[in-house]
C-alpha positions as CSV (number, residue, x, y, z in Angstrom):
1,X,97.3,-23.5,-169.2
2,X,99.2,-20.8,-170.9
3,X,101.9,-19.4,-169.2
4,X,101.0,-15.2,-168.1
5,X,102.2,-12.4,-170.2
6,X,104.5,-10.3,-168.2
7,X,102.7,-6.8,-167.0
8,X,104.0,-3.6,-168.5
9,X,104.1,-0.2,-166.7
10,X,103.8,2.9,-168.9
11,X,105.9,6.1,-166.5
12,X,105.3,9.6,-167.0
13,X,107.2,12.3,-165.7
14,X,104.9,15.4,-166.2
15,X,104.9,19.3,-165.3
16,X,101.9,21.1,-165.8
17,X,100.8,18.9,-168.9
18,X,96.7,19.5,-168.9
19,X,96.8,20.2,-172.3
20,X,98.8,17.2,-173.8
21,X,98.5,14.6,-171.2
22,X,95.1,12.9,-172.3
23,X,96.2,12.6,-176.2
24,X,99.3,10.5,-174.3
25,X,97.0,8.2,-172.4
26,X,95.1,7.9,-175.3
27,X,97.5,5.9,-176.8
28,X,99.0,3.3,-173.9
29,X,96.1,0.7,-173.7
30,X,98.9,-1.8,-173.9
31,X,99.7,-0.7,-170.5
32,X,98.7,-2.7,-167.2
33,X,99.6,0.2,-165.2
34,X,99.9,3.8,-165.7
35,X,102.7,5.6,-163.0
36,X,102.4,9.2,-163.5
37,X,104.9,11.8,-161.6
38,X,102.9,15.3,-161.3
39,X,106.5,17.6,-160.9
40,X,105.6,21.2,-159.5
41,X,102.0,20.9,-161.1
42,X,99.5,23.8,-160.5
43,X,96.9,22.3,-163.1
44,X,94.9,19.5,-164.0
45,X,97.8,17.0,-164.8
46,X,96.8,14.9,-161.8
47,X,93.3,15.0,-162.3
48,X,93.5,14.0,-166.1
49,X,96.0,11.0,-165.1
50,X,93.5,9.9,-162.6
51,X,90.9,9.7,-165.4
52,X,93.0,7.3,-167.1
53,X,93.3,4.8,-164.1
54,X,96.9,5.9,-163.5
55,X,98.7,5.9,-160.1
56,X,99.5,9.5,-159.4
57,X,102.8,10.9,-157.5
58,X,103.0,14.7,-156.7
59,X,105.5,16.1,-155.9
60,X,108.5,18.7,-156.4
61,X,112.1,17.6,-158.1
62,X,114.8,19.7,-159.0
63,X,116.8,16.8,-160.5
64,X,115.6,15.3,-163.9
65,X,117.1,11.9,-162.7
66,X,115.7,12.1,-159.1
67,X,112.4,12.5,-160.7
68,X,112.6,10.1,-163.1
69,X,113.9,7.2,-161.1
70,X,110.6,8.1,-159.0
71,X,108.4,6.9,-161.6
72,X,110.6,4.1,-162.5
73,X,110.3,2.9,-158.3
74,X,106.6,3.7,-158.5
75,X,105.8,1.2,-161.3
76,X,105.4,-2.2,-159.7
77,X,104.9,-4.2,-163.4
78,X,107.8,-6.3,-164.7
79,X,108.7,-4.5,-167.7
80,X,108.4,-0.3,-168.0
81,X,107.9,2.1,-170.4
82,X,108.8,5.5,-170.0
83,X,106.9,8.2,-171.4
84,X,106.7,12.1,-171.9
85,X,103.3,13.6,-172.1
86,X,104.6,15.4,-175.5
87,X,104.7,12.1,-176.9
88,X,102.6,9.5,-178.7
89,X,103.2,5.5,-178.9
90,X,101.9,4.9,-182.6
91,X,100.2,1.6,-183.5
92,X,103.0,-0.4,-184.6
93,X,104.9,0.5,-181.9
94,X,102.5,-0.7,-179.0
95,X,101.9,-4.3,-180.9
96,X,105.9,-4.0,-181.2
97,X,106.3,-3.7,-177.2
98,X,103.7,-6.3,-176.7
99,X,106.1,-8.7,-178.5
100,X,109.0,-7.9,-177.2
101,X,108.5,-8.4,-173.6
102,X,106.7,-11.7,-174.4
103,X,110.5,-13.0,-174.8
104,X,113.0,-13.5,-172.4
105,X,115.6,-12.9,-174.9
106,X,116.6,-9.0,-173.6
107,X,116.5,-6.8,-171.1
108,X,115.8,-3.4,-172.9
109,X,115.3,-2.5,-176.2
110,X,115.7,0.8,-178.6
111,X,112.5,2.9,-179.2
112,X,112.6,4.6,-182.9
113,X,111.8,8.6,-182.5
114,X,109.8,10.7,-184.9
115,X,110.7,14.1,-183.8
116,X,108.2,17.1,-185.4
117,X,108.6,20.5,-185.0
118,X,105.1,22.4,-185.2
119,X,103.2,20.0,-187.8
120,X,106.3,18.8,-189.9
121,X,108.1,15.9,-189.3
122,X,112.2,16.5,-188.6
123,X,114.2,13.2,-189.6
124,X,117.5,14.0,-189.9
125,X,120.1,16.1,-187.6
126,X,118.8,15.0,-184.4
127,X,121.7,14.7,-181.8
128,X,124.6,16.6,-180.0
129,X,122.2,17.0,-176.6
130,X,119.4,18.5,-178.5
131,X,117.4,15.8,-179.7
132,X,117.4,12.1,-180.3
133,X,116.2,9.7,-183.4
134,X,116.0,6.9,-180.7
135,X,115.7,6.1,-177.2
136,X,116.4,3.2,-174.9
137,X,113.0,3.4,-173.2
138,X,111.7,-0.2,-172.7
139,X,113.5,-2.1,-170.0
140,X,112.7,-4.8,-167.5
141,X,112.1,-3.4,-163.7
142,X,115.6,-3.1,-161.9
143,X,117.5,-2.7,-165.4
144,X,117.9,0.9,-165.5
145,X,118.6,4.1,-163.1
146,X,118.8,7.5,-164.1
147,X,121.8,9.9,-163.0
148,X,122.3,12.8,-160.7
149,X,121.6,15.7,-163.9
150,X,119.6,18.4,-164.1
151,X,119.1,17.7,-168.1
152,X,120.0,14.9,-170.1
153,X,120.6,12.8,-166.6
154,X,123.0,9.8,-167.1
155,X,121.8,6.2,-167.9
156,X,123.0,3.2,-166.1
157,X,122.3,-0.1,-167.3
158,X,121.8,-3.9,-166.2
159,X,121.0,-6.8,-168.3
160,X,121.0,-8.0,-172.2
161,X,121.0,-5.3,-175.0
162,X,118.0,-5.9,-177.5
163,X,117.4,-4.7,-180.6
164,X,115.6,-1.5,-182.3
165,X,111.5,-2.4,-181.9
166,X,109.3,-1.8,-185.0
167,X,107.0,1.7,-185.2
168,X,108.1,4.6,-184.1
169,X,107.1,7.3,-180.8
170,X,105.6,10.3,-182.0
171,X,107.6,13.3,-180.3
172,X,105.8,16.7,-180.9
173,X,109.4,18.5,-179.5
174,X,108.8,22.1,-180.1
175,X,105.6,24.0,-181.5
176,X,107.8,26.4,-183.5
177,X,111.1,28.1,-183.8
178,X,110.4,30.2,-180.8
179,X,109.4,27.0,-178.3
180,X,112.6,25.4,-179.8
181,X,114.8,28.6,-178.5
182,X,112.8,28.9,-175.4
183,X,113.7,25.0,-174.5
184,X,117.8,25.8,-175.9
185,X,117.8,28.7,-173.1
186,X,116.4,26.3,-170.1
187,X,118.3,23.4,-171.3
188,X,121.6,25.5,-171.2
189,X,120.5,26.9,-167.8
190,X,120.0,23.6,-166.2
191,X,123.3,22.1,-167.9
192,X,125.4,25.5,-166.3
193,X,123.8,24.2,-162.8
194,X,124.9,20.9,-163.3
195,X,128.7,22.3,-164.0
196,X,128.3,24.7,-161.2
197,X,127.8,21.8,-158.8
198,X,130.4,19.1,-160.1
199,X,132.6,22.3,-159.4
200,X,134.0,21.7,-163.1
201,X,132.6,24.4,-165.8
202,X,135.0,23.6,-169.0
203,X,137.2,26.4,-170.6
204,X,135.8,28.8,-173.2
205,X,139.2,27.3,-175.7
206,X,137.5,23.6,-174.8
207,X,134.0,25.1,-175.7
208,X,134.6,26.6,-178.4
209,X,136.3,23.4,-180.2
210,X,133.6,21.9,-179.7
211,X,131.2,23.9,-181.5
212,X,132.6,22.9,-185.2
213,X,132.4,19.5,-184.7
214,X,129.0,19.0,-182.8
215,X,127.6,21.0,-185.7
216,X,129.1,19.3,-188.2
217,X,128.2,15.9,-186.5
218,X,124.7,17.1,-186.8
219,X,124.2,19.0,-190.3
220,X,126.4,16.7,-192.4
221,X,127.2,13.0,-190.4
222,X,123.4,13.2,-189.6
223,X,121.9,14.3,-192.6
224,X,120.6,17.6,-191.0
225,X,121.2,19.5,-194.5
226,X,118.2,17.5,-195.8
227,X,115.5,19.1,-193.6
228,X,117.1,23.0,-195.0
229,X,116.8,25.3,-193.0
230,X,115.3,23.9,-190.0
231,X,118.5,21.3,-190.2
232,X,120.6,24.0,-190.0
233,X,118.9,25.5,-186.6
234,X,118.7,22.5,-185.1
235,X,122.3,21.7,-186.1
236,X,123.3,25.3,-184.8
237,X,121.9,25.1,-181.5
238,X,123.5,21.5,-180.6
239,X,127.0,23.4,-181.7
240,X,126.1,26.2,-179.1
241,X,124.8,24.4,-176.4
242,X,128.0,23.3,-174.6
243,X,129.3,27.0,-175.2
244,X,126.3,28.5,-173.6
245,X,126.2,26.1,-170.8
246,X,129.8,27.2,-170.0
247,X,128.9,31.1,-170.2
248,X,126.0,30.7,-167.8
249,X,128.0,28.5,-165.6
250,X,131.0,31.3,-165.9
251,X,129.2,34.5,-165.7
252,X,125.5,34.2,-164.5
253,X,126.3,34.6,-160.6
254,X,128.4,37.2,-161.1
């Protein structure tokens, strides 16, 4: 008798996601279980994860990590993987998981990201709190739990560091130039309320330091220059989100 492969939970964390959320499922038959958390939703996000078999929480969060560590309590497998509804698990990547929790060797293990903007793929510039090339995504149940944030929520870990999986995650992050700005305003708007409530907003001096080096961090450590003039944008907005953060934090309520 061979001995049972361990069960994998595929989380999603979804807002009003009708449009995206089947090409998701689509691509998660790895999955034994499918947790998905319906945040706010005024669609047919629940009714399309329902289709798929998956477990369905509804709900309203105002904290990314609240919400998040709902799906992650929701999932009852022994390993999960968390998932957005913008993104797809590509071939090599789902045989890659499948492997990796067959071992007892790790705890959690790095994701690759393809990022695209509209139809083109984005490589290079990724970082800074506007993007990522990889994420730490696969993880045994009880190894990881999300922090108190608004956006880009702290990670705590438990457990044996593996290594980067094989494939990638398709990311379809912004439509166009205008999606990419609309998501830099409401990312700086839910970074100022995080400030505003650890009562510790920055100084415009500190800010303003930090502008040069996230964008050069971005455009020249991490290769942004190669993707032209969508590097540069991308690059650009990393630089400025700390600074806006810090304005909206300083000036909004008043």
């Amino acid at each position: 008798m061979t001995d049972k492969r361990p069960s994998i939970s595929v989380a999603i964390c979804a807002h009003n996601e009708e449009a995206r959320l089947a090409a998701c499922l689509e691509k998660v038959s790895f999955a034994d279980e499918i947790v998905v958390v319906c945040d706010k939703c005024t669609d047919r996000t629940e009714e399309i994860a329902k289709q798929f078999g998956a477990k369905t929480v509804a709900g309203s969060w105002a904290i990314e990590g609240h919400r998040r560590n709902k799906a992650i309590e929701e999932a009852t497998s022994d390993w999960i993987f968390e998932l957005d509804a913008d993104e797809h698990v590509n071939e090599e990547l789902a045989q890659s998981i499948k492997a990796a929790v067959s071992s007892d060797a790790y705890d959690r293990y790095l994701i690759p990201v393809d990022n695209y903007v509209g139809q083109r793929l984005v490589r290079y510039g990724w970082g800074a709190s506007f993007g990522t090339s990889a994420v730490w995504r696969l993880f045994k149940k009880g190894s990881k739990v999300w922090g108190e944030q608004r956006v880009h929520p702290s990670i705590k870990f438990t457990g044996r560091q593996g290594p980067k999986l094989d494939g990638a995650l398709i990311h379809f992050v912004d439509r166009n130039i205008s999606d990419m700005i609309r998501r830099f305003d409401s990312y700086t708007s839910a970074r100022a309320a995080d400030l505003r409530a650890g009562g510790k907003i920055g100084s415009f001096a500190h800010n303003f330091r930090r502008i040069i080096s996230r964008f050069w961090r971005c455009f020249v450590s991490r290769k942004g220059y190669k993707e032209g003039g969508l590097g540069f944008l991308i690059a650009l907005l990393a630089a400025l989100f700390p600074m806006v953060s810090y304005l909206k934090a300083r000036y909004d309520d008043e």
